[in-house]
py3Dmol code that shows the C-alpha trace and the ligand (Angstrom):
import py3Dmol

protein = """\
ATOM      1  CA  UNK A   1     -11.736  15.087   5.879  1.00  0.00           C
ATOM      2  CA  UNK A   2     -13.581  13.977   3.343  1.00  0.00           C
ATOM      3  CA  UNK A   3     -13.735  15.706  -0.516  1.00  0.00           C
ATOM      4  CA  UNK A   4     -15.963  14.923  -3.455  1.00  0.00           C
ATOM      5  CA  UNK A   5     -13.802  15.524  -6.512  1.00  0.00           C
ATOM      6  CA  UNK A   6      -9.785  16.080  -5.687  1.00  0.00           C
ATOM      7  CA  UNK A   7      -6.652  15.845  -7.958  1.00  0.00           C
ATOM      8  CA  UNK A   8      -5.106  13.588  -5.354  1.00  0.00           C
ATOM      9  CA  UNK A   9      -6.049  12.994  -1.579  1.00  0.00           C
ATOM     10  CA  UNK A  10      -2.022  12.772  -1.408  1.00  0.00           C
ATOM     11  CA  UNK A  11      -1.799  16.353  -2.272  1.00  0.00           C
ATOM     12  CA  UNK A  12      -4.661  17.401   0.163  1.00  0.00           C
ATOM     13  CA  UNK A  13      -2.998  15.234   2.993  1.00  0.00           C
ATOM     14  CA  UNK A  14       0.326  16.628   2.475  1.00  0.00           C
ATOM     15  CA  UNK A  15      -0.987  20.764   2.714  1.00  0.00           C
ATOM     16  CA  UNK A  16      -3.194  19.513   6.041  1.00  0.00           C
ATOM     17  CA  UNK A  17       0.086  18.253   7.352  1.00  0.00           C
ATOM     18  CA  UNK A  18       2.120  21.014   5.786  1.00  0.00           C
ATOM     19  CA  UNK A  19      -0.408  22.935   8.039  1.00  0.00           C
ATOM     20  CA  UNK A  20       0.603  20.712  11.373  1.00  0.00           C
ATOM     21  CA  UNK A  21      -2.586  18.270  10.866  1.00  0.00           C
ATOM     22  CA  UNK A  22      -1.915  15.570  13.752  1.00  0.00           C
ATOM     23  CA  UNK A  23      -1.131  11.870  13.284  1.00  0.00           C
ATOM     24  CA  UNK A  24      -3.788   9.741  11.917  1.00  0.00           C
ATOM     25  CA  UNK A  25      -5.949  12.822   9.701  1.00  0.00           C
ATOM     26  CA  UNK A  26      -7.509  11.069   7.229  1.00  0.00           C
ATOM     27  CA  UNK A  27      -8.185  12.475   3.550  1.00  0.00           C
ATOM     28  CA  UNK A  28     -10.764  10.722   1.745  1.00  0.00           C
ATOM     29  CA  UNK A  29     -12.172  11.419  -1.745  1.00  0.00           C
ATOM     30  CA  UNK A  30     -14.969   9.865  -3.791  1.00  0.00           C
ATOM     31  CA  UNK A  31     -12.748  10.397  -7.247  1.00  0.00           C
ATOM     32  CA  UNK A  32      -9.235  11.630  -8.135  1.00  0.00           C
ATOM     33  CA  UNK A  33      -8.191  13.683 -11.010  1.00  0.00           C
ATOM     34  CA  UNK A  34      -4.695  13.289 -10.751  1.00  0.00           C
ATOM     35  CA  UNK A  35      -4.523   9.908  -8.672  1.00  0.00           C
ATOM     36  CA  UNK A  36      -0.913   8.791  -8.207  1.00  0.00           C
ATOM     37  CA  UNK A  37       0.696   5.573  -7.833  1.00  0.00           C
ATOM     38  CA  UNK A  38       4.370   4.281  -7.071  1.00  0.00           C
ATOM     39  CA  UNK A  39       7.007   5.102  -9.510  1.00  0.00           C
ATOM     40  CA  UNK A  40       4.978   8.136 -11.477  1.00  0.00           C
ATOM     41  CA  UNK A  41       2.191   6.193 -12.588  1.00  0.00           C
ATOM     42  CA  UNK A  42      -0.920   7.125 -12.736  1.00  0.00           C
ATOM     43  CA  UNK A  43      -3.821   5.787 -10.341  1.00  0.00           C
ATOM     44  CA  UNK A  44      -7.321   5.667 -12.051  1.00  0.00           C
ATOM     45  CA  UNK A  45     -10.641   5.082 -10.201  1.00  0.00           C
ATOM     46  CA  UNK A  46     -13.847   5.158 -11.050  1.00  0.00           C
ATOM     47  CA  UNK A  47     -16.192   7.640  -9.314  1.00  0.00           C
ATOM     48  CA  UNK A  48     -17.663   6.653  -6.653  1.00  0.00           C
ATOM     49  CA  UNK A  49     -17.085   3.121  -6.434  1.00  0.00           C
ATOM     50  CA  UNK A  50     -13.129   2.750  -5.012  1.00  0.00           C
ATOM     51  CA  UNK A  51     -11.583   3.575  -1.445  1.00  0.00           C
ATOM     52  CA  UNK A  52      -9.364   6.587  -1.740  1.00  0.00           C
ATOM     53  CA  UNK A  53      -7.767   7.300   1.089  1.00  0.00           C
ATOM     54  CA  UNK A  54      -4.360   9.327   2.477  1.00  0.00           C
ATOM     55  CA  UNK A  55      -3.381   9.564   6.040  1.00  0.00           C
ATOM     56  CA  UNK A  56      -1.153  11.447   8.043  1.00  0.00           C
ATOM     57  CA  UNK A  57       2.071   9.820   9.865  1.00  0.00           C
ATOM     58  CA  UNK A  58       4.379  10.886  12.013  1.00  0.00           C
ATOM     59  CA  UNK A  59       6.118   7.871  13.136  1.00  0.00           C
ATOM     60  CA  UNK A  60       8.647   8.011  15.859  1.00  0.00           C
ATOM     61  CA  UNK A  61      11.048   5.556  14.014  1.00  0.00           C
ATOM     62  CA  UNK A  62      14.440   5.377  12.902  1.00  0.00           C
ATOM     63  CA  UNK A  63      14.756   6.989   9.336  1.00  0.00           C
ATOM     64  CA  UNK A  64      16.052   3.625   8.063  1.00  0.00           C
ATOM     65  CA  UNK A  65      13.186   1.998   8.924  1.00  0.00           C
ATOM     66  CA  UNK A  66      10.551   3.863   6.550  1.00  0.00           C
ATOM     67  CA  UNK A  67      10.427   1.797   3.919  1.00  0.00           C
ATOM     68  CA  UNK A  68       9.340  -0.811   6.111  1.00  0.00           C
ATOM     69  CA  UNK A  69       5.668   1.406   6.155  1.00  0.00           C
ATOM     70  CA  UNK A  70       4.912   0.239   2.807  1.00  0.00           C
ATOM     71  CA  UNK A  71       4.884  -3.539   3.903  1.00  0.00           C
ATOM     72  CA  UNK A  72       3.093  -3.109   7.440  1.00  0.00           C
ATOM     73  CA  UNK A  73       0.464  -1.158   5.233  1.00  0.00           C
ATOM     74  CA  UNK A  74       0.444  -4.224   2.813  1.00  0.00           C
ATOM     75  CA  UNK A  75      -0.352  -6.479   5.732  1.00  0.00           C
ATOM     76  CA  UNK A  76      -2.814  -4.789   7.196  1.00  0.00           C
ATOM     77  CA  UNK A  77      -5.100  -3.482   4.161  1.00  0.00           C
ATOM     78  CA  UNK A  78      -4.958  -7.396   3.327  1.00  0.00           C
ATOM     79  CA  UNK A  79      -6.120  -8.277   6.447  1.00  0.00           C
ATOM     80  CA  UNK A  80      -8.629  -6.373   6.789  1.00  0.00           C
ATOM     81  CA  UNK A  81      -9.992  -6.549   3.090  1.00  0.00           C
ATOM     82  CA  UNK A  82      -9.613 -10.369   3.548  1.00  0.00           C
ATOM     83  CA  UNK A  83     -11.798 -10.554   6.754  1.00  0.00           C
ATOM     84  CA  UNK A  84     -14.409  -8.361   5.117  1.00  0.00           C
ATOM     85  CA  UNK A  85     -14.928  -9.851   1.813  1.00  0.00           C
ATOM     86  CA  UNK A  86     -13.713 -13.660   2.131  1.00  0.00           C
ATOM     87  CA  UNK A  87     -11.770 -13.347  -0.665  1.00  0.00           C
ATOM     88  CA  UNK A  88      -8.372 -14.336  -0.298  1.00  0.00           C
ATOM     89  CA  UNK A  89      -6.492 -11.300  -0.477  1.00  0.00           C
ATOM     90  CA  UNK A  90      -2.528 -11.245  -1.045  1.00  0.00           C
ATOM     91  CA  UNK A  91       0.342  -9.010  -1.166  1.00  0.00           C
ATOM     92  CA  UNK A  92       3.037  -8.673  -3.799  1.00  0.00           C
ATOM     93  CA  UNK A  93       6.323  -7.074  -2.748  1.00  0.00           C
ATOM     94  CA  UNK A  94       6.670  -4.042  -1.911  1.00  0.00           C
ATOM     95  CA  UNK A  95       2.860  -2.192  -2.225  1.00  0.00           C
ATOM     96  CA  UNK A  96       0.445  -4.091  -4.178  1.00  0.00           C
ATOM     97  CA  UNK A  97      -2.770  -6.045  -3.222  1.00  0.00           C
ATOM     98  CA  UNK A  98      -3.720  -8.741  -5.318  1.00  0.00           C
ATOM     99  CA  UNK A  99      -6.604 -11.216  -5.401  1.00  0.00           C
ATOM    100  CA  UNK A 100      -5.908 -14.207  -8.107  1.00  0.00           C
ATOM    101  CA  UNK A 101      -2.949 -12.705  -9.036  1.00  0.00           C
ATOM    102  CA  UNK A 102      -4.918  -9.025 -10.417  1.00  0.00           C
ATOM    103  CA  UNK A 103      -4.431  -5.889  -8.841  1.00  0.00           C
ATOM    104  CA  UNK A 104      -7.226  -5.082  -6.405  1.00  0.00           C
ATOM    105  CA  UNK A 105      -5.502  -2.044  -4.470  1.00  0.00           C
ATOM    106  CA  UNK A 106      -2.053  -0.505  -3.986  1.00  0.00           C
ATOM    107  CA  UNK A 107      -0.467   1.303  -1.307  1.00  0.00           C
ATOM    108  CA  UNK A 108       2.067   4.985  -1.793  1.00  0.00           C
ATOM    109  CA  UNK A 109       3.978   5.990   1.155  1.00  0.00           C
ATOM    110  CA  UNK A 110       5.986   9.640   0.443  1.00  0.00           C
ATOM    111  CA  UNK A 111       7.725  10.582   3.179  1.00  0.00           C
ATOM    112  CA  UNK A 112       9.839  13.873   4.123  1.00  0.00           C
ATOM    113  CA  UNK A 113      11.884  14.651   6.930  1.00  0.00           C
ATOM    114  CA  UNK A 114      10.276  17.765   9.039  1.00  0.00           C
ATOM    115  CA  UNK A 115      12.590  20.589   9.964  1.00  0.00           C
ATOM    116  CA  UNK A 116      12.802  19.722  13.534  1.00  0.00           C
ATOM    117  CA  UNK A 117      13.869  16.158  12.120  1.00  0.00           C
ATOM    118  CA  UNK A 118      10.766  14.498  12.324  1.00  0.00           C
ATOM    119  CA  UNK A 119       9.303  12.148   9.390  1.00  0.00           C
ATOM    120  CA  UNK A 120       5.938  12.907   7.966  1.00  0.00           C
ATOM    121  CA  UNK A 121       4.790  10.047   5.505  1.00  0.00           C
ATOM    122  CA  UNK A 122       1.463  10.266   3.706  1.00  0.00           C
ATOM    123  CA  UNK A 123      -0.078   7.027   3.649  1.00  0.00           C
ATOM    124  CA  UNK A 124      -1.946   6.442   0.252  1.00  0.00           C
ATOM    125  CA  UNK A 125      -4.238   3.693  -0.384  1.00  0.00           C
ATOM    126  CA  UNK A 126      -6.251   2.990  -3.084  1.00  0.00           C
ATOM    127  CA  UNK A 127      -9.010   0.156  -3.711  1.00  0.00           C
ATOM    128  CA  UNK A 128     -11.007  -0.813  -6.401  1.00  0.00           C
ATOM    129  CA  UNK A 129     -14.010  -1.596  -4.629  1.00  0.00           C
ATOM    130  CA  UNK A 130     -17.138  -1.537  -6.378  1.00  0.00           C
ATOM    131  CA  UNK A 131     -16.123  -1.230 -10.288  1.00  0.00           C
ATOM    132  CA  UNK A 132     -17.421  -3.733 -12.414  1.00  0.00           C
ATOM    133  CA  UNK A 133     -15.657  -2.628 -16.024  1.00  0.00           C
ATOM    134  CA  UNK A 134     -11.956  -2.569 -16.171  1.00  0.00           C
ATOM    135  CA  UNK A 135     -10.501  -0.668 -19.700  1.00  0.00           C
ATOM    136  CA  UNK A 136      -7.855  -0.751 -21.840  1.00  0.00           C
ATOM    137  CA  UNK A 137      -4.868  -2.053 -20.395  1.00  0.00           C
ATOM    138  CA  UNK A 138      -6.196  -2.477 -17.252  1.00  0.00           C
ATOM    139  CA  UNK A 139      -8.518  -5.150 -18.108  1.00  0.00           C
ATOM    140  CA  UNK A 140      -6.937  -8.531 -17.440  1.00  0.00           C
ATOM    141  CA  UNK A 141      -4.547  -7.026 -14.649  1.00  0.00           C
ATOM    142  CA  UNK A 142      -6.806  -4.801 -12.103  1.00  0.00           C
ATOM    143  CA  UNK A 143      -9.976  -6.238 -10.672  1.00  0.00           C
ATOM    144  CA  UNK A 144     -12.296  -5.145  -7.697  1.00  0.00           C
ATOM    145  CA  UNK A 145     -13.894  -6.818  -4.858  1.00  0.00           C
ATOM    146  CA  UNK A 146     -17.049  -6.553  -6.575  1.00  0.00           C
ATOM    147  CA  UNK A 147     -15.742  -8.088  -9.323  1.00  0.00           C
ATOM    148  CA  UNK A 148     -14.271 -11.073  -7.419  1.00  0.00           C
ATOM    149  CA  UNK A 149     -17.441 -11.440  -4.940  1.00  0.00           C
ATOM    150  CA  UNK A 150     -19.644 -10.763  -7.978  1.00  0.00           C
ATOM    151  CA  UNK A 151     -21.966  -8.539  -5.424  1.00  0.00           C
ATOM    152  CA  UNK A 152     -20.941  -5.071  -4.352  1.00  0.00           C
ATOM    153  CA  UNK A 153     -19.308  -3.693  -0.612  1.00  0.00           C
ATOM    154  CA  UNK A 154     -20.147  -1.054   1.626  1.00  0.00           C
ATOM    155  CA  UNK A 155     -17.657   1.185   1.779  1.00  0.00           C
ATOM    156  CA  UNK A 156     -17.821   2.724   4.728  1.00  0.00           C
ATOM    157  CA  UNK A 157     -17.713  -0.674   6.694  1.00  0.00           C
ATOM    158  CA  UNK A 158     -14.336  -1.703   5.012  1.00  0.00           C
ATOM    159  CA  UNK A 159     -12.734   1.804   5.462  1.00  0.00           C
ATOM    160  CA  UNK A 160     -13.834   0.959   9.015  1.00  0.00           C
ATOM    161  CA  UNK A 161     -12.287  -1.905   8.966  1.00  0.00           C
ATOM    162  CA  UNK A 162      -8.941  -0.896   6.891  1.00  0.00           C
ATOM    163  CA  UNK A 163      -8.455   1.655   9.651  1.00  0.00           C
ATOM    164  CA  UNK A 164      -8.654  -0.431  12.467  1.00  0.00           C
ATOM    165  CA  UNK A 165      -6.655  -2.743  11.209  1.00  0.00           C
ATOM    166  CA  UNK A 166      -4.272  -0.698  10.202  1.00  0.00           C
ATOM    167  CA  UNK A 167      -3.725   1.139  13.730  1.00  0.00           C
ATOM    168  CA  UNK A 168      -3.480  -2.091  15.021  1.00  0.00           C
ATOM    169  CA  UNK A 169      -0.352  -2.808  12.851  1.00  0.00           C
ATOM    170  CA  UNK A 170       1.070   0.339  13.145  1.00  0.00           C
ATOM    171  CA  UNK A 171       1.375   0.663  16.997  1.00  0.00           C
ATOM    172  CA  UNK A 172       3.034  -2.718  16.526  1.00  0.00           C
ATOM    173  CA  UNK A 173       5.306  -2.118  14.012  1.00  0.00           C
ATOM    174  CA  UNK A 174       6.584   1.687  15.956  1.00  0.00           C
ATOM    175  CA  UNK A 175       6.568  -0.471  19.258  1.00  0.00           C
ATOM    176  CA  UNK A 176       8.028  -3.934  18.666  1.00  0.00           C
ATOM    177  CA  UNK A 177       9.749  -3.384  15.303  1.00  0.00           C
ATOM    178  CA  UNK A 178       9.687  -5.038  11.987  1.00  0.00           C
ATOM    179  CA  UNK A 179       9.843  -8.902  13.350  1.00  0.00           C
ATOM    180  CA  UNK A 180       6.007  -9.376  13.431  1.00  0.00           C
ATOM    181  CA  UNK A 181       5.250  -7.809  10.276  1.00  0.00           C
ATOM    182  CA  UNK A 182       7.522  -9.600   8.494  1.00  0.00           C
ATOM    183  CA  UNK A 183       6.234 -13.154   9.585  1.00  0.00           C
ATOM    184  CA  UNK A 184       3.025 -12.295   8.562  1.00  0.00           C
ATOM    185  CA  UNK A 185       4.261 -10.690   5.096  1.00  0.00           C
ATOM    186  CA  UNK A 186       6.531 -14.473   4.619  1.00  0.00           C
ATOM    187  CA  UNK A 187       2.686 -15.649   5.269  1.00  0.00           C
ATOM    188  CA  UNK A 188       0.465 -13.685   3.105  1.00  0.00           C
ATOM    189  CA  UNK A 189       2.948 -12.779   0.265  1.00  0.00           C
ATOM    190  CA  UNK A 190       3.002 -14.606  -3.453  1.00  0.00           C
ATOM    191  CA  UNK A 191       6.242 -12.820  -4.267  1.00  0.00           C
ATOM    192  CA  UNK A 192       8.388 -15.122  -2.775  1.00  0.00           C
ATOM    193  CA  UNK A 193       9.314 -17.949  -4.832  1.00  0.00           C
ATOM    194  CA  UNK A 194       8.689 -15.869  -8.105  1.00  0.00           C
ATOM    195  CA  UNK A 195      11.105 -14.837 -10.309  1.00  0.00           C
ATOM    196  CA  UNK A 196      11.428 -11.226 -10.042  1.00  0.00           C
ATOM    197  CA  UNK A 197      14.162  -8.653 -11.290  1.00  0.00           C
ATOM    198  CA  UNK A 198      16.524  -6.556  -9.245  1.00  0.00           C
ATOM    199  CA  UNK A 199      16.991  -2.753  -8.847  1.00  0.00           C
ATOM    200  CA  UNK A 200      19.955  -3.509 -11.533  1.00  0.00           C
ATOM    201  CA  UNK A 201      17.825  -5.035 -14.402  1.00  0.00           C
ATOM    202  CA  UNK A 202      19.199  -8.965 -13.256  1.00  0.00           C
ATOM    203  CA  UNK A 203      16.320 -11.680 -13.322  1.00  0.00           C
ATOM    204  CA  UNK A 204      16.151 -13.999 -10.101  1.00  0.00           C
ATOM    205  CA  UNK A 205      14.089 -15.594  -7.531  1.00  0.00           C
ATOM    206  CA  UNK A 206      12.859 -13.629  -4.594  1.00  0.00           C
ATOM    207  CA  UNK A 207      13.987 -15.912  -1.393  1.00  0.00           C
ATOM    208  CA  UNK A 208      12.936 -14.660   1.452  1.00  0.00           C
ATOM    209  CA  UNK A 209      12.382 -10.987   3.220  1.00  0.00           C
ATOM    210  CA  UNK A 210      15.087  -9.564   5.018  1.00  0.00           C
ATOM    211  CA  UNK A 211      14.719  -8.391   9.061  1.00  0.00           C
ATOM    212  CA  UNK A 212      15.009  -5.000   7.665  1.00  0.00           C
ATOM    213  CA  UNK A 213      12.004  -5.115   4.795  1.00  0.00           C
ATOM    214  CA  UNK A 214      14.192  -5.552   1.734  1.00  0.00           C
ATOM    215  CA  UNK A 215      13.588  -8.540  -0.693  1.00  0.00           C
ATOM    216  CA  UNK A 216      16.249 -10.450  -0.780  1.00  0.00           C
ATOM    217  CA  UNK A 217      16.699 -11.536  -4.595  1.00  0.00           C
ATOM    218  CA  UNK A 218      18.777 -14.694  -5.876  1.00  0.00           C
ATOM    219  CA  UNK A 219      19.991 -13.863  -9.101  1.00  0.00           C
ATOM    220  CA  UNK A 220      20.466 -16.777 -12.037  1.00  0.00           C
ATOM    221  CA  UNK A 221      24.278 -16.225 -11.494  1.00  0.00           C
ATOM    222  CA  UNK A 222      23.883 -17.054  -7.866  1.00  0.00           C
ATOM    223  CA  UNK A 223      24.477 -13.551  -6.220  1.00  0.00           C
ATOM    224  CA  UNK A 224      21.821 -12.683  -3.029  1.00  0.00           C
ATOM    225  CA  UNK A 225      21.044  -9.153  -3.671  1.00  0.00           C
ATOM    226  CA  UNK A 226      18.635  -6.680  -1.588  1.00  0.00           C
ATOM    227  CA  UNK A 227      15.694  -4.501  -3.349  1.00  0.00           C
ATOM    228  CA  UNK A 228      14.676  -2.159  -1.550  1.00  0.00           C
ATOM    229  CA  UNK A 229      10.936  -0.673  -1.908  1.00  0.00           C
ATOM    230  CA  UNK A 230      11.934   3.156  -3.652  1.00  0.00           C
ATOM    231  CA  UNK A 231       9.716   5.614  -5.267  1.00  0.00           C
ATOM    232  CA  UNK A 232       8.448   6.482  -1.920  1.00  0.00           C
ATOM    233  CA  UNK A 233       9.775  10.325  -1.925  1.00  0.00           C
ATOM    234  CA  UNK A 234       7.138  12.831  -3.223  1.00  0.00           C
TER     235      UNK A 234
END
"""
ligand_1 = """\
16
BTN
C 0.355 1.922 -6.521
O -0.152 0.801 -6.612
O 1.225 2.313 -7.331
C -0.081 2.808 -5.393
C -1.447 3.386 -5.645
C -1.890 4.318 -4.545
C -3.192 5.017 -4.889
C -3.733 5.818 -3.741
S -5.413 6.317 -4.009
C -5.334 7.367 -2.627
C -3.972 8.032 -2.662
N -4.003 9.203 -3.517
C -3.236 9.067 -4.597
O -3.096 9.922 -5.489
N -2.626 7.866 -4.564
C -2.987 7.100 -3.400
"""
view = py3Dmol.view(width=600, height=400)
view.addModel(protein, "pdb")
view.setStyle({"model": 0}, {"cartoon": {"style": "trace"}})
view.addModel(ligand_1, "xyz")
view.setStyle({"model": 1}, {"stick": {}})
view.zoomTo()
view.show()
């Protein structure tokens, strides 16, 4: 489906699949109103120029392993942007998509349990795509491909390509598990090796990424303790 003007494509994805829309309905706007990120932030785009998509999951996987979405997402936006644009394209634990360290795209997943038990997650991503001018407090941390390339990208050919990619991930991920996309998250990720602070407020070093998806943080007193990606619940 795709909508002109929408408060969020997350709100339009989750009434389609309210309404029983199958897996893989894509919502796609050309500007949000009400864009939302992780944690209740706000996600601002410029009309017309960014990649705002939502899609509808129903993944037959263990509850547990939901979080996990966020990441396979991650990988695969990265990949594909990467292959499109030659830029090099990374991703920060747990959802964001940087290129020289500034936020080029960022990925919500909100999932619910169905009531015949069944997850739904809507699969936000957003990317700054064609925006030359960054504001306010976003200048000096967002940035676009345009931007970076210094010449601007057809959209359609990198949704095309986020798409793809991303099916390709996905059917891996619900068939073989976490195992692959966590290699290629160990390969593609700056977080590791960065100081970072835990769920509890303590600074450390993220070490490594754990078979399950969580970071796995050393803290300055020596304690290994697990972060899990939150703030995916609508
Ligand atoms: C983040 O970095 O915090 C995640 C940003 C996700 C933004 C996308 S844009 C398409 C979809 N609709 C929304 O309202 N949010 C996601």
């Amino acid at each position: 489906m795709r909508l002109g003007e929408v408060d969020s494509t997350q709100i339009e994805a989750r009434r389609l699949a309210d309404g029983g829309a199958p897996e893989g309905t894509v919502v796609r706007a050309e500007h949000q109103t009400r864009g939302r990120g992780r944690l209740g932030r706000d996600w601002v785009d410029e009309p017309g120029s960014a990649l705002l998509i939502s899609i509808v999951l129903r993944p037959a996987v263990e509850v547990s392993r939901l979080p996990q979405l966020s990441l396979v997402a991650g990988i695969a936006v990265a990949e594909a942007l990467g292959e499109t644009s030659r830029l090099p394209v990374a991703v920060e634990w747990p959802n964001d998509l940087l290129i020289r360290g500034l936020k080029v795209g960022g990925i919500l997943a909100e999932s619910s349990i169905g009531a015949d038990g069944v997850a739904v997650v809507i699969l936000g991503i957003g990317i700054n795509v064609n925006q030359t001018r960054f504001a306010g407090d976003l200048q000096g941390r967002a940035t676009s491909l345009a931007h970076q390339a210094g010449h601007p990208f057809d959209r359609e050919r990198l949704l095309a390509a986020v798409l793809e990619r991303l099916e390709a991930w996905y059917r891996r991920w619900v068939a073989e598990g976490f195992g692959p996309v966590r290699e290629a998250w160990r390969r593609g990720s700056v977080t590791l090796g960065r100081r970072v602070t835990t769920d509890g407020g303590a600074a450390g070093i993220a070490e490594d990424l754990a078979e399950d998806g969580a970071l796995l943080v050393r803290t300055d007193a020596g304690a290994l303790v697990r972060r899990v990606a939150t703030g995916s619940a609508p």
